[in-house]
C-alpha positions, 0 to 999 in steps of 0.5 A, spaced: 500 500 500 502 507 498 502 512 502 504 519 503 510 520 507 508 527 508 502 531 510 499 539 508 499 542 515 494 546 515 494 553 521 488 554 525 487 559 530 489 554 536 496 552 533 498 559 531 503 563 534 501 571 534 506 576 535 507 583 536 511 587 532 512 595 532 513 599 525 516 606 525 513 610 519 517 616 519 520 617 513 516 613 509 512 612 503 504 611 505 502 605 500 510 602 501 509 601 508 501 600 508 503 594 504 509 591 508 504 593 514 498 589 510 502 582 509 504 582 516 498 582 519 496 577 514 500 572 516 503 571 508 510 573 511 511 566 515 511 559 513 504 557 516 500 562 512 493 559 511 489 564 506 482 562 511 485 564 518 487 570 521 495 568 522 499 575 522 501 578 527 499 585 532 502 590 528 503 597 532 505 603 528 508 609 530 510 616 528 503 617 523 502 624 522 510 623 519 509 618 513 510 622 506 506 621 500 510 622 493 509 627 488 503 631 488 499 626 492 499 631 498 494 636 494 491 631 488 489 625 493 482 625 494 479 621 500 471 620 498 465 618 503 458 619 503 454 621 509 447 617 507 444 623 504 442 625 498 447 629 495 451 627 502 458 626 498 463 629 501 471 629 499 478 630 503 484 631 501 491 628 503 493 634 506 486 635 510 486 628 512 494 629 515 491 635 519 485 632 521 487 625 522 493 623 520 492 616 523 486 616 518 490 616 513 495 610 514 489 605 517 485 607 510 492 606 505 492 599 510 485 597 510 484 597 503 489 592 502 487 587 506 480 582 504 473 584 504 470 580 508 469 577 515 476 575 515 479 582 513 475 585 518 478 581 524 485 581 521 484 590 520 483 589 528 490 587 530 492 594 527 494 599 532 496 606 529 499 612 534 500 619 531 507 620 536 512 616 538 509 613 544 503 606 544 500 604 549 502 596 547 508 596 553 507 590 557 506 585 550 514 587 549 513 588 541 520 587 537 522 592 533 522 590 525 525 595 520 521 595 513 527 597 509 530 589 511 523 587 510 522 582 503 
């Protein structure tokens, strides 16, 4: 009889190992960091990966009123939501975004890049942004990652 001497081993959220991690955003560019950001909280830089379960990491980012867009993005980039009225459209620039919130826009740039789903919306919870250098995710001892090293 033939059998397979291996076997898929697939994660579940009993057998994954979940971290905390700190990324500091000064210096750089939204949609790179919000990318390396969103594959960490996916799980897809880890060996055990399983598309159906939340297998990333706590992701802490600090610093987020210092991240930069390049060109002329600050200005020309427009942020549209709807209030839910007729004629409830209402729009902001990255500019005004950064002055109003400048945690908005990171979670934006990182949300739109995670699934849109159940799934999505559970994993979009394990995302911490503060707009300075202090978080309030001591005690669980995050380790430091560098996104220049990162891929």
């Amino acid at each position: 009889m033939d059998t397979l001497s291996y076997k898929t081993v697939s994660a579940n959220k009993n057998t994954v190992e979940k971290q905390w991690v700190l990324v500091d955003a000064e210096g750089e560019t939204l949609g790179r960091l919000a990318s390396k950001v969103a594959i960490i909280l996916r799980g897809k830089n880890k060996p055990n990966f399983t598309p159906h379960v939340d297998c990333g990491d706590n992701v802490i980012v600090i610093n987020a009123e210092k991240v930069q867009l390049t060109g002329t993005k600050m200005q020309n980039k427009t942020y549209i939501r709807h209030t839910g009225y007729p004629g409830g459209q209402r729009s902001l620039t990255a500019t005004e975004l950064m002055e109003k919130n400048p945690i908005g826009l990171v979670e934006k740039a990182v949300k739109g890049m995670l699934p849109k789903n159940k799934l999505g919306s559970a994993i979009y919870r394990n995302l911490k942004v503060y707009a300075g250098a202090e978080h309030g995710q001591e005690a669980q001892k995050p380790t430091v990652i560098n996104l220049k090293d990162f891929r």
